[in-house]
C-alpha positions, 0 to 999 in steps of 0.5 A: 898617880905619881910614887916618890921615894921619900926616904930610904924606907918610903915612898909617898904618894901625894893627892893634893895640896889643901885640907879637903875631906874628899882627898882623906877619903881617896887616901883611905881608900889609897891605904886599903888598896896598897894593903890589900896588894899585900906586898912582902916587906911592907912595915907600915902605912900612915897618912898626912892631910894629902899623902899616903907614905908606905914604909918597908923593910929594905931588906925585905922589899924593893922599892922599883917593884913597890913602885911598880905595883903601886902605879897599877892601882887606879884612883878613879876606880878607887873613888867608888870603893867603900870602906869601913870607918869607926865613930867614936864617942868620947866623954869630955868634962867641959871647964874648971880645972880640966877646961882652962881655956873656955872662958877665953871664948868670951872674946868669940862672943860665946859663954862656956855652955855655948862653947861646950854646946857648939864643941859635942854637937858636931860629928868630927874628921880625923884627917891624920895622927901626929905629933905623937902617937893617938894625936887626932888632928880633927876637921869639921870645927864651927868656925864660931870656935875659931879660936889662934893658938896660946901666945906662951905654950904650957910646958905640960898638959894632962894626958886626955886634955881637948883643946882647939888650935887655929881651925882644928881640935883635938886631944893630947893621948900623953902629958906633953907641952903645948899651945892649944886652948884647952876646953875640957878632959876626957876619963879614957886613955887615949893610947892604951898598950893593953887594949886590942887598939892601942889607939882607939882611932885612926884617920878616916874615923869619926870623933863625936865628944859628949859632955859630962859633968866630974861626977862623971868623969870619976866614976868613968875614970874609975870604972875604966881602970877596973875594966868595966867601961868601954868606948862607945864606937859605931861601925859604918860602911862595907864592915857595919858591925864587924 
């Protein structure tokens, strides 16, 4: 395992080069055994599509001792290691004003109930958080959903929007610009200060999208602000129901 310095306060380990469901899992993995050392000045952890980057404090930490430690960890044990990760349900209002893009599947021969159909029947990867914070770059799209970025990106897309970009999904935590098609909006904040997870997932977690209709999403939407609905999430692996 090879550590580089990636900039003055990090180091990075890479694992691979391709988008590979198997190499997220090592790197999860990965983040759970650099916690678990409990080094002094680490700030931060946070994973790409095939590297792991550890932040630290320079006046806390050294980064040769860091490095040091890091290189005692063996990825082969670390590929019997299990770990923990959350599957969370989030509810999308499929089409209309929230979903402007799904007509635009006609050209992938599909009608909008098909595309809503084929979207919340599959159990998605978060392979990493980008772009900003709660973006979910998810892995696991029917390739019939395939579907190449917006020729003219929007200069703002609401705050909850799901839309697909080339071969991945996701969904926008923040009003922002952007290029992906939209297909529907989820009632639920994405990124929440006043929740205990400000964010409600993290790479190495599971999406699962449920279609509901705007009845629905008013009522949630409603409900949630008064805090009276919360997310449905699974627990699976070493910490089921922790």
């Amino acid at each position: 395992m090879e550590v580089k310095q990636y900039a003055e306060d990090a180091l990075t380990i890479n694992l691979g080069s391709e988008v590979d469901e198997k190499i997220n899992r090592q790197l999860v993995q990965l983040k759970s055994a650099v916690t678990q050392l409990e080094l002094e000045g680490i700030t931060d952890i946070v994973l790409s599509y095939t590297s792991l980057i550890i932040y630290f404090d320079v006046l806390k930490a050294d980064s040769k001792k860091i490095t040091a430690a890091l290189k005692t960890l063996d990825l082969t044990e670390l590929e019997d290691m299990e770990y923990a990760y959350k599957v969370v349900k989030i509810p999308v209002c499929y089409g209309g004003e929230f979903g402007p893009d799904i007509e635009r599947f006609k050209e992938n021969g599909l009608t909008p109930e098909e595309v809503i159909h084929t979207h919340s029947d599959t159990e998605y990867l978060v392979y990493m958080l980008g772009f900003m914070p709660g973006f979910p770059f998810l892995g696991g799209l029917n390739e019939k959903l395939f579907k190449a970025r917006l020729d003219s990106p929007r200069t703002n897309i609401p705050a909850g929007s799901v839309g697909i970009g080339g071969q991945q999904t996701g969904m926008y935590p923040f009003d922002s610009p952007g290029g992906w098609n939209l297909l529907g909006r989820t009632p639920v904040p994405l990124y929440d200060s006043a929740r205990e997870d400000a964010i409600l997932y993290e790479a190495g977690d599971r999406i699962i999208y449920t279609a509901i209709d705007e009845e629905e999403y008013a009522w949630i939407k409603e409900a949630y602000d008064k805090g009276e609905y919360t997310v449905e999430t699974e627990y699976r692996g070493e910490e089921d129901g922790a």
